[in-house]
C-alpha positions, 0 to 999 in steps of 0.5 A, a space after each residue: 137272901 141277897 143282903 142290900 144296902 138302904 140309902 135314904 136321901 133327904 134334904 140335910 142328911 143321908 142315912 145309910 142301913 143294912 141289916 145288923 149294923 147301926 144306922 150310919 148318916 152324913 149331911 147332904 144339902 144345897 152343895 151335894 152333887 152326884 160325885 160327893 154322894 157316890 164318895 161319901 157312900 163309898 167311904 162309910 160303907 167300905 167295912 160293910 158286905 151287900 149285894 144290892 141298894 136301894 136308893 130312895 131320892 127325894 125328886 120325882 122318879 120314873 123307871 128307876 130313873 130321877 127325872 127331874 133336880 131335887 129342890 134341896 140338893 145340888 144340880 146333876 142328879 137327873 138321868 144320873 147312873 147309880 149302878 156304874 158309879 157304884 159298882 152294884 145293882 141299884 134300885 133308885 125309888 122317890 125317898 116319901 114311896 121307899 118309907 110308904 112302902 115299908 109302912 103298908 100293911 093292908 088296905 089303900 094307904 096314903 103315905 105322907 112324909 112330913 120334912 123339909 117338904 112334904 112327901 107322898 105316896 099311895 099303895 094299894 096290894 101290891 101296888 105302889 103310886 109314888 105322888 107329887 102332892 107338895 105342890 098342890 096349890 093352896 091357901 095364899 097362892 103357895 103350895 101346900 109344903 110350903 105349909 106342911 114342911 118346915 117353911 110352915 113351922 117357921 110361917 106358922 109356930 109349932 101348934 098351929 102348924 099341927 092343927 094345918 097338918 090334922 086339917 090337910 091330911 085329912 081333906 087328904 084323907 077323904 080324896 083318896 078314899 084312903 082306909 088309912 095315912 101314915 105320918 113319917 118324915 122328921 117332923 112326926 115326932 112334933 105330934 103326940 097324939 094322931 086322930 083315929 084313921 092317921 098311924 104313925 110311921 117308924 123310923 124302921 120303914 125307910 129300911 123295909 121299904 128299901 129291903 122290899 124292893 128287890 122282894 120277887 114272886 116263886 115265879 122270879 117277878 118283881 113282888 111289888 108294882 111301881 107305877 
């Protein structure tokens, strides 16, 4: 089995995994452009051996391809070619949808990511439906990142900040007629105890989601649907 090399892109770092190695990070950010990216990969990945990456983007991406600048980073990144700047077959897939997918165990998940924003994702067998829901409007004319990400620790306090989150995610719950939601993100880790239908994700999963992308069937197709 082909070794791949995972790439987790948030809003103040990037991680990098592969299988027998210590994670490895360094910070991204406002200033971060395609170029620095492909330069900072590159430089901290040179004494590992892979085959393929996966690259989860937090921005939305359709085919592959990010359609759209993230809020977080710098300008450039839409339509950018991973795979001729880094010289490897490259899977590009939304940050929140890369963890969702190596959460999902049975059933019909929501996946939500709880960081600077809010990601999202649903999963269903074999199926994977990366979502948007961090711009839903909600209370006060504002969107519901603006709650549930770090603007809404900041806006709110810790306590009561985790009582909107409980609140949120399980109206969220009940729209999707999810069996089940995982929590990830940076921000879980503020919750000691979820209610009964709410799991907490793993820091692994990014790198399972990641490692499960390039999974085929015995026929040689892709395992998993993205839509």
């Amino acid at each position: 089995m082909n070794k791949t090399l995972v790439v987790d892109i948030g809003g103040t770092h990037v991680k990098l995994m592969i299988e027998g190695a210590d994670q490895r990070a360094f910070d991204s950010g406002m200033r971060m452009q395609p170029a620095d990216f492909v330069a900072r990969v590159k430089e901290n990945t040179r004494d590992w051996n892979f085959e393929n990456i996966s690259i989860g983007f937090p921005s939305p991406v359709r085919g592959g391809q990010i359609i759209r600048d993230p809020k977080h980073l710098g300008p450039g990144w839409a339509g950018f070619d991973f795979g001729k700047s880094l010289g490897k077959p490259v899977h590009v897939i939304n940050d929140a949808a890369m963890q969702a997918l190596g959460s999902y165990h049975d059933g019909r998940m929501l996946f939500l990511g709880l960081g600077t924003g809010l990601g999202s994702a649903l999963a269903f067998e074999n199926m994977l439906f990366p979502l948007e829901l961090g711009d839903l409007p909600y209370r006060d004319r504002d969107i519901i990142e603006n709650f549930l990400g770090i603007p809404g620790i900041e806006r709110l306090g810790e306590e009561e900040w985790k009582r909107e989150v409980i609140f949120a995610v399980t109206q969220l719950k009940k729209s999707f007629v999810a069996d089940y939601v995982v929590l990830g993100g940076g921000n879980v880790h503020r919750f000691d105890q979820l209610p009964e239908g709410i799991e907490r994700g793993k820091n692994e999963n990014a790198f399972l989601g990641g490692v499960r992308l390039w999974e085929t069937k015995a026929g040689g197709d892709r395992k998993w649907q993205i839509f």
